[in-house]
KOLPA-419023 format. One line per 8 residues: number of its first residue (from 1); their letters; for each residue x, y negated, z negated of C-alpha. Coordinates in pm, whole numbers, plus 50000, padded with zeros to 5 digits. Layout:
<vomars>
NUM> a> X:Y:Z ~ ...;
</vomars>
This chain:
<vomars>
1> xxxxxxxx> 93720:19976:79250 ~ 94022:19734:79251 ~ 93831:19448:79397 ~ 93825:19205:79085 ~ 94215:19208:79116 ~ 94220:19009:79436 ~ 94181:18629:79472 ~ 93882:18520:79556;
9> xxxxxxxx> 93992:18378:79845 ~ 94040:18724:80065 ~ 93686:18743:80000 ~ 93614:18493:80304 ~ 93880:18630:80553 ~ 93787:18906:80793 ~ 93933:19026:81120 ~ 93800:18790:81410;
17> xxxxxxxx> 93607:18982:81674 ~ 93861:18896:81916 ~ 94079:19130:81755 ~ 93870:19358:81657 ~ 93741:19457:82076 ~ 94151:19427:82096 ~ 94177:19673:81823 ~ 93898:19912:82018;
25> xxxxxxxx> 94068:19849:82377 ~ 94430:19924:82252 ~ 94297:20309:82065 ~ 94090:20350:82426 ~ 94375:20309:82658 ~ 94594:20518:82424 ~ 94365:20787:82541 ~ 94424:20755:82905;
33> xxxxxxxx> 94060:20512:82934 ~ 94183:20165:83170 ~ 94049:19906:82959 ~ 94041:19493:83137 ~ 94123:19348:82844 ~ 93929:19032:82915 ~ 93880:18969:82496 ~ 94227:18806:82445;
41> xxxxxxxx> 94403:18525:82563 ~ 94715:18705:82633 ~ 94818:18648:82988 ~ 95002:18881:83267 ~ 95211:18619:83353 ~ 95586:18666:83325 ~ 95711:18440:83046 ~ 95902:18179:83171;
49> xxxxxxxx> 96283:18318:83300 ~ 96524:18021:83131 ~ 96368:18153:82759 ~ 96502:18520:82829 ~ 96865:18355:82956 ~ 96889:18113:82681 ~ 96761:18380:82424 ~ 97080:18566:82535;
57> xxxxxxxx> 97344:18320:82528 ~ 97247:18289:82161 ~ 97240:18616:82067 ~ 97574:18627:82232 ~ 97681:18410:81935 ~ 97655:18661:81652 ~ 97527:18406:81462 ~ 97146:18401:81415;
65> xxxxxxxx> 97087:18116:81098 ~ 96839:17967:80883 ~ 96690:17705:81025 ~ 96628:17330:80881 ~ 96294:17340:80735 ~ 96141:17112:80961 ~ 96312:17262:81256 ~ 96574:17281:81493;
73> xxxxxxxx> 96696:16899:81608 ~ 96765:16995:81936 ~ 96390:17167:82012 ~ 96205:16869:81835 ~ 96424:16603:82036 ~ 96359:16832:82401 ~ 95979:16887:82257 ~ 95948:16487:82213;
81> xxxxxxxx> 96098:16466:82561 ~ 95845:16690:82719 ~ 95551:16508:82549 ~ 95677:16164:82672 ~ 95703:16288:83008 ~ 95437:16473:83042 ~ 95206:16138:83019 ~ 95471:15936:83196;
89> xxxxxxxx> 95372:16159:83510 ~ 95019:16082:83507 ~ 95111:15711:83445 ~ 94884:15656:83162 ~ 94994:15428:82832 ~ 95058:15675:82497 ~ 95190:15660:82161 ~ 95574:15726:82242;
97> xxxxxxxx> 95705:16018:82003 ~ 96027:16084:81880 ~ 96166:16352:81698 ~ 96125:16232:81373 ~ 95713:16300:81448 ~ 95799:16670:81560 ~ 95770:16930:81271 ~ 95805:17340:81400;
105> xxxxxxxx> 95562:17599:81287 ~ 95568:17921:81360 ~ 95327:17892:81607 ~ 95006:17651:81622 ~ 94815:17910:81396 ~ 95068:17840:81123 ~ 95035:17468:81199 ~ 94694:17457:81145;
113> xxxxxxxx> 94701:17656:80845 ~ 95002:17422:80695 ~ 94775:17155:80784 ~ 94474:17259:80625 ~ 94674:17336:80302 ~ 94830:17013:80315 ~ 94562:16772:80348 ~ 94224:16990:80151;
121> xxxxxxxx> 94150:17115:79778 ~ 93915:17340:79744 ~ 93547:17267:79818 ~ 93701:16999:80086 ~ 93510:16994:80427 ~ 93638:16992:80815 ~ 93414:16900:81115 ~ 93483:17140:81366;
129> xxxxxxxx> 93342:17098:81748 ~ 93161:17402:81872 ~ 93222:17632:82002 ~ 93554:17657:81818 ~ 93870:17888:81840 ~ 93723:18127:81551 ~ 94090:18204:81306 ~ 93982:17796:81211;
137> xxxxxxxx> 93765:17923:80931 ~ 93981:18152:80838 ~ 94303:17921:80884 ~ 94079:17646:80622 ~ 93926:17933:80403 ~ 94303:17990:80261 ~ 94268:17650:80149 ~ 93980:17706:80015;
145> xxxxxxxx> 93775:17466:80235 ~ 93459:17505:80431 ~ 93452:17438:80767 ~ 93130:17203:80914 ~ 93019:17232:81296 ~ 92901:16944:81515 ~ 92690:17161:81750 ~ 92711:17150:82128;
153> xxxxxxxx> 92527:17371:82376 ~ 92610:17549:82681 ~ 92323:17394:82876 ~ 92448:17061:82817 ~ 92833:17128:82944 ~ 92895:17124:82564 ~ 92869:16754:82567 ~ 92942:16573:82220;
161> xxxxxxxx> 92621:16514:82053 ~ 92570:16127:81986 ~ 92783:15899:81758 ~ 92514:15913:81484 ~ 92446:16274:81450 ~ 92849:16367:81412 ~ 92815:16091:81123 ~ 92500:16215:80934;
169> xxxxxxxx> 92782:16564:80894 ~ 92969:16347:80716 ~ 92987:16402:80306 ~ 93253:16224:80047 ~ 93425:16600:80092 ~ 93522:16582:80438 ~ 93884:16550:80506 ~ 93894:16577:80889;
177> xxxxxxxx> 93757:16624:81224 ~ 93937:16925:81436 ~ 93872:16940:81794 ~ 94052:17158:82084 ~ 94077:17044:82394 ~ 94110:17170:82685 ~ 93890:17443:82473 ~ 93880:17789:82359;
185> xxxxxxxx> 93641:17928:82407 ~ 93443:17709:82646 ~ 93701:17592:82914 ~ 93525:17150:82845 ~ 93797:16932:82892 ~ 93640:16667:82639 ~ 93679:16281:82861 ~ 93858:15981:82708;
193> xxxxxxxx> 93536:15835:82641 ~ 93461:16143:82405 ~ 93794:16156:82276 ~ 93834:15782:82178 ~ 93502:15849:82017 ~ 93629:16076:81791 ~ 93867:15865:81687 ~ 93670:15628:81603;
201> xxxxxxxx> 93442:15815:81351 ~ 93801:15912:81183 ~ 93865:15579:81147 ~ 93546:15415:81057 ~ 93504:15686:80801 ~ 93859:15766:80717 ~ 93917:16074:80783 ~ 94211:16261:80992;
209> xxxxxxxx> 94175:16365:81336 ~ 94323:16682:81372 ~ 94391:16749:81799 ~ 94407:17119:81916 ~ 94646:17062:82259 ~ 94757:17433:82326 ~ 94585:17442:82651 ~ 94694:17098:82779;
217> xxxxxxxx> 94890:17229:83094 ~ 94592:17463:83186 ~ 94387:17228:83366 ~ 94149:17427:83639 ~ 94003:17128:83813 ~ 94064:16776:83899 ~ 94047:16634:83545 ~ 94358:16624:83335;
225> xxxxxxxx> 94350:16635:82982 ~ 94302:16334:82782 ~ 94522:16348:82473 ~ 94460:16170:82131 ~ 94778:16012:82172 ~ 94657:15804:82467 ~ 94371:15640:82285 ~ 94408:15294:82273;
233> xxxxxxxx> 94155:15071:82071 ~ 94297:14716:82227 ~ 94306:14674:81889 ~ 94603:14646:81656 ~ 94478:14707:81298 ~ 94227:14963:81445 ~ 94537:15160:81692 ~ 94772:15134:81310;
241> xxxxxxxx> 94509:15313:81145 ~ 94487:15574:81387 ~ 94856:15666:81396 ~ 94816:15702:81048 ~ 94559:15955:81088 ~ 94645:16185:81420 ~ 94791:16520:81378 ~ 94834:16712:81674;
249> xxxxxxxx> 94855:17059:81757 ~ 95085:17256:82019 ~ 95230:17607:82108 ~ 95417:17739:82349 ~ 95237:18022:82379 ~ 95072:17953:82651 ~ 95269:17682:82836 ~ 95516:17948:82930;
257> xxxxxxxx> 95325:18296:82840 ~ 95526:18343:82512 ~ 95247:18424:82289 ~ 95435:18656:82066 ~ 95776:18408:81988 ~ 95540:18206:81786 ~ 95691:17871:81815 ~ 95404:17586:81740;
265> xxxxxxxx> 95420:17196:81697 ~ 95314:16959:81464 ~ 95289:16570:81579 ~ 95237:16331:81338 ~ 95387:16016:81174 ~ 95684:16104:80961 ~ 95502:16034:80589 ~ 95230:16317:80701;
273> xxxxxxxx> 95542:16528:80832 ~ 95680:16503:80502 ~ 95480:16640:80325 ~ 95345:16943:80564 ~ 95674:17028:80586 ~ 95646:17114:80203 ~ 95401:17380:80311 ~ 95592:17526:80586;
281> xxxxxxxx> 95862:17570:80314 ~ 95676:17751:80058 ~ 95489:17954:80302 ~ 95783:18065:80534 ~ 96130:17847:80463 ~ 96159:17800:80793 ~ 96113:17887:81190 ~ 96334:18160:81363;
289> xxxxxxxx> 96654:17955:81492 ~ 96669:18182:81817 ~ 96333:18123:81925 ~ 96347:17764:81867 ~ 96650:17773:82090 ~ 96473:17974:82391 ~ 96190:17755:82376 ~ 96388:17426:82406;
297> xxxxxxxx> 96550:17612:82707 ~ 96188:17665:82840 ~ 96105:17295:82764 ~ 96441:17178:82907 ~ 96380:17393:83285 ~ 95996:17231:83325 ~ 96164:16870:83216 ~ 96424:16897:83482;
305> xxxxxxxx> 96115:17102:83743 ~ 95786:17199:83692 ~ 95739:17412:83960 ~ 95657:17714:83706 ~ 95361:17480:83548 ~ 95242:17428:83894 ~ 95247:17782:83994 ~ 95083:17904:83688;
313> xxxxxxxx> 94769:17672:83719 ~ 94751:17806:84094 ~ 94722:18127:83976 ~ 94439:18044:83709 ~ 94268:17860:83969 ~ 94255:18131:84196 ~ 94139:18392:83926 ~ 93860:18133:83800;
321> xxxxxxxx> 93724:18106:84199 ~ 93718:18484:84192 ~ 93550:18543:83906 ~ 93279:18231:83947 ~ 93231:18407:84259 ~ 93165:18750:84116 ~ 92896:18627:83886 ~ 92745:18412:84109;
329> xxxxxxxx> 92705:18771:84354 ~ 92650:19050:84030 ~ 92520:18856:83749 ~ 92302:18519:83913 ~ 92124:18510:83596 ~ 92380:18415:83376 ~ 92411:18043:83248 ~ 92856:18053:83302;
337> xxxxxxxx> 92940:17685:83309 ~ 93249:17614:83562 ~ 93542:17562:83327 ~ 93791:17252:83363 ~ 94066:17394:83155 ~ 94195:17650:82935 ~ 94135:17991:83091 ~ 93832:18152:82942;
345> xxxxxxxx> 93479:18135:83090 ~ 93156:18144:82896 ~ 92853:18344:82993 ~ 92508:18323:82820 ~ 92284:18610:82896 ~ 91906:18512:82765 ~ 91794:18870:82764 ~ 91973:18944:82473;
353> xxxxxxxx> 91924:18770:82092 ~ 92246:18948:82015 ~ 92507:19065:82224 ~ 92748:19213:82004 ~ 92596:19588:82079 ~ 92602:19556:82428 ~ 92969:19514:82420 ~ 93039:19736:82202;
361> xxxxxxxx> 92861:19988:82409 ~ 93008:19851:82766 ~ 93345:19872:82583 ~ 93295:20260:82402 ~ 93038:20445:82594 ~ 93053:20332:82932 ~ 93293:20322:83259 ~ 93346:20339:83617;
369> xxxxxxxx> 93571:20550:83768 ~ 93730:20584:83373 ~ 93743:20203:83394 ~ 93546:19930:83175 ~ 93595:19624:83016 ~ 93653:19391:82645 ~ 93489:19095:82650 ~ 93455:18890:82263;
377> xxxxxxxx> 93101:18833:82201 ~ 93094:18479:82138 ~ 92875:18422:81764 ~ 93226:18415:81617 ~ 93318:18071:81799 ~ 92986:17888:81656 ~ 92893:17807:81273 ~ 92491:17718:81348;
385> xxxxxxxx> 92337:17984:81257 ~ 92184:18191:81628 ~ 92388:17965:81842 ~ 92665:18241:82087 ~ 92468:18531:81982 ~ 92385:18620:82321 ~ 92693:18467:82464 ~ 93024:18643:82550;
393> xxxxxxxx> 93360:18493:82655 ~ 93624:18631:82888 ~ 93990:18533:82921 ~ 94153:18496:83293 ~ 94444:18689:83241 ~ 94430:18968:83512 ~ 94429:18924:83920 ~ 94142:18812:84100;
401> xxxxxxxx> 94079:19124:84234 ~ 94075:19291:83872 ~ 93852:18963:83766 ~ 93613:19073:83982 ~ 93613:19426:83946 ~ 93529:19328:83561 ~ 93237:19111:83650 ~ 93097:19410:83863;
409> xxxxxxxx> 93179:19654:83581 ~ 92988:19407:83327 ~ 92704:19444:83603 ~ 92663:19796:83617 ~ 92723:19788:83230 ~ 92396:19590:83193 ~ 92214:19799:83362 ~ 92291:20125:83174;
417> xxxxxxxx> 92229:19960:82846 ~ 91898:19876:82969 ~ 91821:20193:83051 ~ 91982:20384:82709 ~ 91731:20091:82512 ~ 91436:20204:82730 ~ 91510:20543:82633 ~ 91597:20563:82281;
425> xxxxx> 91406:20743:82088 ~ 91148:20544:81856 ~ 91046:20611:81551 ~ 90694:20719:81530 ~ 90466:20516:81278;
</vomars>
């Protein structure tokens, strides 16, 4: 009745499906159901403990402030620290950053959208590598931009598609390329090769290259994440044009299992900084000061010893073995390609064109022992039309054991849904 009084704009945003399972889970468990909620990245982890004790000697303060808009000077100086060293350790050349290149968001959600306002008008374009963290269209859609996919597939390790393909996607509208990597949903840590490829279409085509690192300290395997701040063209008008185009994207959301401080990163040179911070202004004047001030506590305790990193990527590691395991015993069928980072794990199930029912009913009409699980069928993370439709993803945030009590669950869930198809009733012609 009201509609034609809202902006057009809330006509393209909807819910994700990620929260909506969450959404389904939460009103389940309220009711005494236990729910593995296997549809959200939240993890069990304990947050970090030098966040909680410098949260407190703030607090102790009495004085909780506005903050500058571009942030607190002492989080963007210990975040610029952190980035340094975290490349100095693997001994590989990088752009050095200081803290004039650090802007604050509250969290990378926020950065992304202050991004996307910042560098699109409407009708503007994004390439976006699928599968994709899914709140991107909505993050661009407030912008009033479309976002464009450069396919991948799950057969093919979600390998880049060639050089010349990504540039036919190209039109005079497109502003940037996004990619996330490690990824969510798919786990691909994308290699140098792939990465410096990127960057090279931004450049050759100028456009911004817009660099998802969230999940840079969840690495699973052997392969470390390869950062857009470590390409290096051997070139110096071609390395100059790509400072001028990089923004980066962190959190510490999941570095130290904060996700609901909502403290994000921006990395860029200062002229870009400049004028996203304009955004972040007008959209929320600026980032709490106490949070900023537990999360350069965080930063400051892995600087000075990482042993919380290193436990934390033991634990994934050990949760990921499980739960390859499981599949590879209950569901053998399934294509689930062995992820290198992040902490999510794809499964493609070709019995089904669409999914979504299936767990919908696993999720509402079906347990074990009063037990079942969320999982986020995975259409949501693709734009080409059919691709994830028979795809789910699941996030690695309970034990082992309950990781493969899921995949067991999931199992038996199959084969009940089999069996209520086979016996609805059909219509008669």
């Amino acid at each position: 009745m009201f509609a034609e009084r809202y902006a057009d704009r809330v006509e393209f945003l909807s819910p994700s499906s990620i929260r909506k399972m969450m959404a389904i889970a939460r009103e389940l468990i309220a009711h005494g159901k236990t729910v593995y909620e296997l549809n959200i990245g939240q993890p069990d982890i304990k947050c970090i403990p030098e966040f909680t004790e410098a949260i407190a000697r703030k607090a102790e303060t009495g004085q909780i402030n506005y903050s500058p808009i571009i942030g607190e000077t002492y989080l963007r100086e210990t975040y610029a620290r952190y980035l340094n060293s975290f490349f100095d350790r693997q001994q590989k050349s990088h752009l050095v950053i200081d803290t004039e290149n650090v802007l604050i968001t509250v969290g990378a959600s926020h950065a992304l959208t202050s991004t996307f306002l910042g560098l699109c008008n409407p009708g503007d374009e994004v390439l976006v590598v699928e599968p994709y963290f899914s709140p991107y269209k909505g993050f661009l859609a407030v912008a009033g931009g479309t976002l464009r996919a450069i396919p991948t597939r799950a057969e093919d390790d979600f390998a880049l598609p060639p050089t010349e393909e990504i540039e036919k996607l190209i039109t005079p509208r497109t502003r940037a390329i996004i990619f996330n990597s490690p990824n969510n949903p798919s786990g691909k840590i994308y290699s140098k090769a792939e990465v410096e490829r990127l960057a090279r279409i931004c450049i050759e085509h100028n456009l911004f290259i817009i660099s998802d690192e969230v999940y840079r300290e969840m690495t699973l395997s052997d392969q470390e994440a390869f950062s857009v701040l470590q390409v290096d063209f051997g070139n110096d008008e071609m390395n100059e044009k790509l400072k001028n185009a990089i923004i980066m994207i962190d959190s510490a959301s999941k570095t130290f299992s904060l996700c609901g401080v909502r403290i994000g990163f921006l990395v860029a040179r200062q002229p870009i900084l400049e004028k996203l911070a304009l955004v972040v202004a007008h959209t929320t004047a600026c980032v709490s000061d106490i949070m900023q001030y537990g999360v350069a506590g965080a930063y400051d305790a892995i600087l000075a010893q990482p042993a919380y990193l290193e436990e934390m990527r033991r634990v994934y590691r050990e949760r990921l073995e499980a739960t390859i395991a499981a599949i590879n015993e209950y569901l053998p069928n399934v294509i689930a390609p062995k992820p290198s980072g992040a902490f999510y794990v794809m499964l493609k199930f070709s019995e089904f064109e669409d999914i979504t029912e299936f767990s919908h009913f696993m999720l509402e009409r079906f347990n074990i022992g009063n037990e079942t699980v969320a999982v986020t069928p995975a259409a949501s993370f693709y734009l080409t039309p059919g691709y994830g439709r028979n795809e789910i993803r699941i996030a690695l945030v309970v034990s082992p054991e309950k990781m493969r009590r899921s995949i067991h669950i999931i199992a038996e869930a199959l084969k009940a849904f089999q069996h209520f198809k086979a016996n609805q009733v059909r219509p008669m012609l």
